[in-house]
C-alpha positions as a printed Julia matrix, in Angstrom:
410×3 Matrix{Float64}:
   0.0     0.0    0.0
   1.45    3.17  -0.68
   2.43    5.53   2.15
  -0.27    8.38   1.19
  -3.58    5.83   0.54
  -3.58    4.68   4.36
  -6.08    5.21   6.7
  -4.42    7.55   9.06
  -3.14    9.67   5.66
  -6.69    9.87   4.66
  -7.78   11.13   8.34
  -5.46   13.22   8.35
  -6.13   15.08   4.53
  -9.92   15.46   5.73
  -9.06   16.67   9.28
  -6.48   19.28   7.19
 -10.05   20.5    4.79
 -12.03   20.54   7.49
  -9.65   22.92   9.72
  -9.43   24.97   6.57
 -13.45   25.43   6.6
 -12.85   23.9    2.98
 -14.64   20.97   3.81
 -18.29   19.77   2.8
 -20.47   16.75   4.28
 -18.84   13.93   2.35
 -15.52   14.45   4.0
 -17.76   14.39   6.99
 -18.63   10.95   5.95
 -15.76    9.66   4.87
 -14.01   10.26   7.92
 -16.93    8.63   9.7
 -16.29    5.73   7.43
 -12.59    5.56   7.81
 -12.81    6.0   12.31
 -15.26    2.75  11.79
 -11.97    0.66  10.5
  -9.83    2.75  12.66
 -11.23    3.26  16.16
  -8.21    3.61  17.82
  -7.6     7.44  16.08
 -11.17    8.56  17.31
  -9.93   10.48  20.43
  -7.08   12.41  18.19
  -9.21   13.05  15.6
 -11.48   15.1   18.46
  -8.81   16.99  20.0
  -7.99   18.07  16.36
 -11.8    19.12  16.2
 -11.81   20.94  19.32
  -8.24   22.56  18.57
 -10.15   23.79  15.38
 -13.31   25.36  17.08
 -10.3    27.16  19.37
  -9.2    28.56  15.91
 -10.4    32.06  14.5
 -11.46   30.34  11.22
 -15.53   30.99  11.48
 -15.95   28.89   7.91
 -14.99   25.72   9.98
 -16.66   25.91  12.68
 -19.93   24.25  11.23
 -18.27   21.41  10.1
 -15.77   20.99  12.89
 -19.12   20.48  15.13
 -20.86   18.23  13.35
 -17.66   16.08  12.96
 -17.38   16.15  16.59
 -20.78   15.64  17.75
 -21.15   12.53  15.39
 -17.09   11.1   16.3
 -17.64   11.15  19.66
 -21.56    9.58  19.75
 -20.28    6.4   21.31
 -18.01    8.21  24.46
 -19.5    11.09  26.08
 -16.12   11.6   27.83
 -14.14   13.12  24.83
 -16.39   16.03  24.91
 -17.05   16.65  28.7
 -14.79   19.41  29.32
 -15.62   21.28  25.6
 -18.79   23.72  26.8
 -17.28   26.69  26.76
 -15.77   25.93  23.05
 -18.59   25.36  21.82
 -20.28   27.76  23.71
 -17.62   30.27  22.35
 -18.0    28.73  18.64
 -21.88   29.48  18.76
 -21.08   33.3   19.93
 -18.62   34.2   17.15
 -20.01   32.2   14.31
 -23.74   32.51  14.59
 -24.24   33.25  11.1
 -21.36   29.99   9.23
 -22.85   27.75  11.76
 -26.31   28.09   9.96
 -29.06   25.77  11.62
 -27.02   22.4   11.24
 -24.3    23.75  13.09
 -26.29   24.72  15.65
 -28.61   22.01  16.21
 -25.14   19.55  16.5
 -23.39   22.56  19.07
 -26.69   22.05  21.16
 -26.56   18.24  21.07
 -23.08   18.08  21.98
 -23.92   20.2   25.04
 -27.2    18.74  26.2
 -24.65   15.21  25.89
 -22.4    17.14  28.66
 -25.27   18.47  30.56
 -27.03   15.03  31.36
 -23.73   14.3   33.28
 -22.58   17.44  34.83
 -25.49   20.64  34.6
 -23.92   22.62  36.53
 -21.17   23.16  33.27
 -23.91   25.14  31.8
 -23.82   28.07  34.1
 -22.16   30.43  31.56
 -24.15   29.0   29.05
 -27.8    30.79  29.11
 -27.31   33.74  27.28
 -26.76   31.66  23.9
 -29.37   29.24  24.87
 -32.12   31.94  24.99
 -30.84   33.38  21.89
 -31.28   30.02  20.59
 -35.17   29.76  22.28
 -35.71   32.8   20.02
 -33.93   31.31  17.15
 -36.45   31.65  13.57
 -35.99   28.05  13.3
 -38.53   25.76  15.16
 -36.26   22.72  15.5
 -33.31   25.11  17.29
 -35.53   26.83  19.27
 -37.14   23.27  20.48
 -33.34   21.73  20.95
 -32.71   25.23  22.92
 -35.62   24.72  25.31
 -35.08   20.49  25.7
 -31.57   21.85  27.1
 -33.02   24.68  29.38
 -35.55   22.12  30.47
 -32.89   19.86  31.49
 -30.91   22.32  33.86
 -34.44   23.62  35.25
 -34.89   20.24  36.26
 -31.68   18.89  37.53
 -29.75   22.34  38.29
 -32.54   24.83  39.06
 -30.18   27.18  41.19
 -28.52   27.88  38.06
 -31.12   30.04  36.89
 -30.82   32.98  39.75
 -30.28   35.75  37.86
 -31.07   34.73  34.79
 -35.2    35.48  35.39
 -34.6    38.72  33.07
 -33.93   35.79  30.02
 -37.07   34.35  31.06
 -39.48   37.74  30.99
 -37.49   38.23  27.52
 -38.94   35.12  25.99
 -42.57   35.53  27.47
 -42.78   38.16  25.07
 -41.07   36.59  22.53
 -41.8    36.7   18.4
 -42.59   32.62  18.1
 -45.73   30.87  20.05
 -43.61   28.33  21.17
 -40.69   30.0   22.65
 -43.49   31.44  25.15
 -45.06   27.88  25.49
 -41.3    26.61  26.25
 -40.84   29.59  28.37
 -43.81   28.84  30.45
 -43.03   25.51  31.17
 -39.06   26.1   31.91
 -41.33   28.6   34.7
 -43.37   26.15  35.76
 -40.57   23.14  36.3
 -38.47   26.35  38.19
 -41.11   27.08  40.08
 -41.88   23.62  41.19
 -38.32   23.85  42.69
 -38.45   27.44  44.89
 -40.55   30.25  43.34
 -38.37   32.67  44.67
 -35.94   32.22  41.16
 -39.08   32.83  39.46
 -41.11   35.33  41.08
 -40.92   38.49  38.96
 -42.3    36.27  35.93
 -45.77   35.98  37.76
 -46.96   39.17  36.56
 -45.84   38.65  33.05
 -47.6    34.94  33.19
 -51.46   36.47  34.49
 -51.06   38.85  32.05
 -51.05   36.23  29.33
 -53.15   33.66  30.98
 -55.7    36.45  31.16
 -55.83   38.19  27.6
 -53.27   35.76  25.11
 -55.77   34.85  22.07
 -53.93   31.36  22.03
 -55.48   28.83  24.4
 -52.17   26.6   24.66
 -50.18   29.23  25.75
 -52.85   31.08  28.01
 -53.25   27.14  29.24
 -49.56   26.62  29.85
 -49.63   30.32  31.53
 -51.61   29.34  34.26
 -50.42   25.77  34.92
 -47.36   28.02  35.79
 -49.11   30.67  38.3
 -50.99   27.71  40.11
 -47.12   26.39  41.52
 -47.05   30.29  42.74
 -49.97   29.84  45.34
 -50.73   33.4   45.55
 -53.61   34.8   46.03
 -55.52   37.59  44.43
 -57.37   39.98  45.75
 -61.08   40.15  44.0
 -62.94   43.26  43.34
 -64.83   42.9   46.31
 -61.93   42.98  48.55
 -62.1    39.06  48.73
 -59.13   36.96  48.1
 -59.39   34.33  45.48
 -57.01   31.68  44.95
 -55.03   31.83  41.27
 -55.54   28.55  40.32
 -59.7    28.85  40.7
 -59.54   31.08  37.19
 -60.6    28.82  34.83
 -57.58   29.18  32.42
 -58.38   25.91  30.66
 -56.01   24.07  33.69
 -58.38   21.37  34.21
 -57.66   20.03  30.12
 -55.76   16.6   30.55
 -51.62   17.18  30.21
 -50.79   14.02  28.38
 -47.26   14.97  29.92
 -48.31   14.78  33.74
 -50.98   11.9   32.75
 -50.36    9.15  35.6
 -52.88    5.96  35.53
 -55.22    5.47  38.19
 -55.07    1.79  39.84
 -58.41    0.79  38.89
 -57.75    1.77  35.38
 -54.48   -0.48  35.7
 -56.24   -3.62  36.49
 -58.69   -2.95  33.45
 -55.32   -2.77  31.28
 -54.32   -5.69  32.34
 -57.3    -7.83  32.23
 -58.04   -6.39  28.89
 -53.89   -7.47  27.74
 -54.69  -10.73  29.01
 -58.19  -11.45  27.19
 -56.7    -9.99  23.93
 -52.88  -11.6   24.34
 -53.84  -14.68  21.71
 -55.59  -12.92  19.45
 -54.14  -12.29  16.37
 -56.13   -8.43  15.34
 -54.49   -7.87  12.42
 -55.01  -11.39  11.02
 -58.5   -11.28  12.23
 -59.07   -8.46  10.15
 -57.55   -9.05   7.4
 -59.44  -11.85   6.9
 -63.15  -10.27   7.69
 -61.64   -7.94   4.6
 -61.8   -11.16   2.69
 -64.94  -12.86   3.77
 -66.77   -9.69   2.89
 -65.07   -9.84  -0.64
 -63.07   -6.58   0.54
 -59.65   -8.09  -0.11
 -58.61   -5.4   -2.03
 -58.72   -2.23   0.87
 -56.39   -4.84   2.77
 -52.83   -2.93   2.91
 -50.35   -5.18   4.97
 -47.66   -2.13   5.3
 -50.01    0.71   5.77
 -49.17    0.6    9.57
 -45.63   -1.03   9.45
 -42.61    1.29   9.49
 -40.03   -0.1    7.22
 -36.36    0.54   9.38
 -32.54   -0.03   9.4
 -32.86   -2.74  12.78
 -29.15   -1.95  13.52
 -29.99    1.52  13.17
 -32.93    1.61  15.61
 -31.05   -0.82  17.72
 -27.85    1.84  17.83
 -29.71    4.53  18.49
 -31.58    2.59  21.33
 -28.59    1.77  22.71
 -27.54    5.74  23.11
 -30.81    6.61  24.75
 -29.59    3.85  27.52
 -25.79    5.1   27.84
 -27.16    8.07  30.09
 -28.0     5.83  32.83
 -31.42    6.13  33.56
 -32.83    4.21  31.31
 -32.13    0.21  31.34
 -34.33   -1.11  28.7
 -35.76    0.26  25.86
 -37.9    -1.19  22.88
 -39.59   -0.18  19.22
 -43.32   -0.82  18.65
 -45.3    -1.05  16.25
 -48.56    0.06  16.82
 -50.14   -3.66  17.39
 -47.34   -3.78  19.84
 -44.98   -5.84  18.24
 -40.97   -5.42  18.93
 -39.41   -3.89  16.08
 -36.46   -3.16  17.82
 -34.74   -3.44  21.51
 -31.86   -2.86  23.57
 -30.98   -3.99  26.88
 -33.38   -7.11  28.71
 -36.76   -7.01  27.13
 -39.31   -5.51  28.75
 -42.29   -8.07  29.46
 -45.03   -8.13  27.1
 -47.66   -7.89  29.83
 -46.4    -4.21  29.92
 -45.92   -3.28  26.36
 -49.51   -4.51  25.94
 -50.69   -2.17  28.71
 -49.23    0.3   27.27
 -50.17    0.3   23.45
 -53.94   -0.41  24.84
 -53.79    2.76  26.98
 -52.01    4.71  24.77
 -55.05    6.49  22.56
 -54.85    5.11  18.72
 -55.31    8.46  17.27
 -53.39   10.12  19.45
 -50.24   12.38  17.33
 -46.13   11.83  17.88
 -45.53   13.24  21.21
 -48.15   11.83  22.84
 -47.61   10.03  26.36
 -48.33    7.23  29.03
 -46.27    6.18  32.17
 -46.89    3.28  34.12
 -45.28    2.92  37.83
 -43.99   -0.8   38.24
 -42.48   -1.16  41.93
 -39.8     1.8   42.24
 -39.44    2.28  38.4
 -41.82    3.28  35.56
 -42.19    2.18  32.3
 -43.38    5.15  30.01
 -44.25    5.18  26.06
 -44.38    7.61  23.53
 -45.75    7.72  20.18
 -42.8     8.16  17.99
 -45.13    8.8   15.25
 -48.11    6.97  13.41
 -46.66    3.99  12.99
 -44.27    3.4   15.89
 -43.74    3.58  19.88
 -40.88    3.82  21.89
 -41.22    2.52  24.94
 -38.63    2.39  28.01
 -38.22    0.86  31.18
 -36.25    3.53  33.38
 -33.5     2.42  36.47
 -35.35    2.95  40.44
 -33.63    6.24  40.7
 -34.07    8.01  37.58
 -36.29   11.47  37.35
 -39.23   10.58  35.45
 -38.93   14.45  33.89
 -34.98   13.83  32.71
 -36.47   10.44  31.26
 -38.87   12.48  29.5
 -36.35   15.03  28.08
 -34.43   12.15  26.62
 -36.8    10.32  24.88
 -38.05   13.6   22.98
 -34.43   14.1   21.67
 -33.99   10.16  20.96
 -37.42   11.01  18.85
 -36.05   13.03  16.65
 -33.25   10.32  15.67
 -36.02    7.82  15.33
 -38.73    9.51  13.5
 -36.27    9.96  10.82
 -34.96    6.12  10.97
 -38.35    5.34  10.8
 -40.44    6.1    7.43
């Protein structure tokens, strides 16, 4: 072989275009495709990324990220201590990052903030800016990351209630949505952080034309207890305005005991019974063969794919099974010991059928709970999380494994 077609020449060429912001995706995927045969380079061929992003060179920036974020999927620890690089590559290069670039900058620090939140303290000036970026799918990444800290680091956000107000009155119906909730998690913590938002939240839950956000609004006072005085001098509770608070919050939804034991009798009375079978032939007896379409629900999938990106859902710890459905409940895909299918049952028959991606269920099972959300119409993920996980940092990581999987799964 000659000296300048090996593996670590190759690496090293790319790494070379990509520090000279010369590079495009293919390189991208080529070095991918080279650090597969080679896995011993992958924690060089980082540092050179993050010695790049501590260049001046704003055209490779973009690049440098996503190599990074995608390089280092498989060992969290080779990007722990970059936050304030990237932080400091999403400052100076807004503009060359462009929306791919930022979406991979916010991955690879909501990757370091599962493990250590409180490396995110210099971090919520760009992350706001991001909540009131014009793209929907940075401002969404923005707010799973603020979610996170709110949840796990809440202290962090003294000071920072100014942000908040900002993005209340924000341009996008979302970003206020997001910045209600980020409120409302705060708030469950101490109010105090979040007390100079209350105002600014009646306002809205009052007079806002949208009834999500004046919803969301006043699911946020209620944590504030306070009371307001009426016109007649009398004080009145917040939470007895009829803001719409009473709606069910497929979010909080819990299921009541009696309703369990009707899940599982119902699992156990429909376990041999083949529905799809069943009705596929009625189609025929009634000479309707022809409306039968076997892949109409069936999402057609990479299984080492789905598997792989199960598999990174798990690596934060507080999740130690996880599982693909299809929406009669079959296992498409699964990582770690299954989950039984007494629960996976439950689940798909409580979850509702015409219920959109998003949607959720949770079911407690002794000191863990096994929660399922509709990927989208034809597909569930479903995971069983470790005793002492948070049930809301569970949450947050299944919505950003979603986005992997939606596209994995057509």
């Amino acid at each position: 072989m000659l000296w300048f077609d090996t593996p670590q020449k190759k690496t090293q060429n790319i790494l070379k275009t990509i520090g000279k912001g010369k590079a495009s995706e293919s390189h991208v995927h080529e070095l991918l495709q080279l650090l597969e045969k080679q896995p011993q380079m992958v924690p060089d061929v980082a540092a050179y990324l993050i010695a790049v992003l501590k260049d001046n060179n704003k055209k490779s920036y973009m690049l440098a990220i996503s190599a990074l974020n995608k390089v280092s999927e498989n060992d969290d620890k080779l990007i722990e201590d970059t936050g304030d690089v990237i932080l400091g590559s999403m400052q100076k290069a807004q503009k060359e990052l462009g929306v791919d670039g930022m979406l991979n900058a916010l991955e690879i620090l909501f990757r370091i903030a599962k493990y250590d939140p409180e490396k995110m303290k210099n971090a919520f000036v760009e992350l706001f800016i991001c909540l009131g970026n014009m793209n929907p799918r940075v401002r969404e990444s923005s707010y799973h990351l603020l979610s996170m800290i709110a949840i796990a680091k809440p202290e962090l956000y003294r000071g920072h209630s100014q942000e908040l107000r900002r993005s209340l009155n924000g341009l996008n119906l979302d970003e206020r949505i997001y910045s209600c909730k980020i409120i409302s998690a705060l708030a469950d913590h101490d109010t105090s952080i979040v007390e100079d938002t209350y105002e600014k939240l009646k306002d809205i839950a009052l007079t806002h034309v949208n009834s999500d956000l004046r919803s969301e609004a006043a699911y946020a006072m209620k944590k504030f207890n306070i009371k307001e005085e009426t016109d007649t001098g009398r004080s009145k509770e917040s939470q007895d305005f009829d803001f719409g608070q009473e709606l069910l919050r497929p979010d909080d939804h819990k299921l009541a005991p009696d309703f369990g034991v009707i899940a599982d009798e119902l699992s156990t009375r429909i376990s041999d019974i083949n529905l799809k079978s069943d009705a596929a032939n009625l189609l025929d007896s009634m000479g309707l063969g022809h409306l039968k379409n076997p892949g109409e629900n069936e999402p057609t999938f990479d299984a080492a794919k789905l598997q792989s990106s199960l598999r990174q859902l798990m690596r934060s710890g507080n999740v130690e099974r996880a599982a693909i459905l299809n929406t009669y409940g079959e296992v498409i895909a699964s990582a770690g010991e299954a989950i039984e299918k007494s629960m996976l049952a439950n689940l798909v028959a409580v979850l509702p059928a015409g219920s959109g991606p998003r949607t959720r269920i949770s079911l407690a099972v002794k000191d863990r709970n096994c929660v399922a959300v509709r990927v989208n119409r034809k597909a569930i993920l479903a995971v069983m999380t470790k005793s002492d996980a948070s049930l809301d940092i569970v949450q947050l990581e299944m919505n950003k494994s979603i986005e992997s999987l939606d596209k994995l799964l057509t």
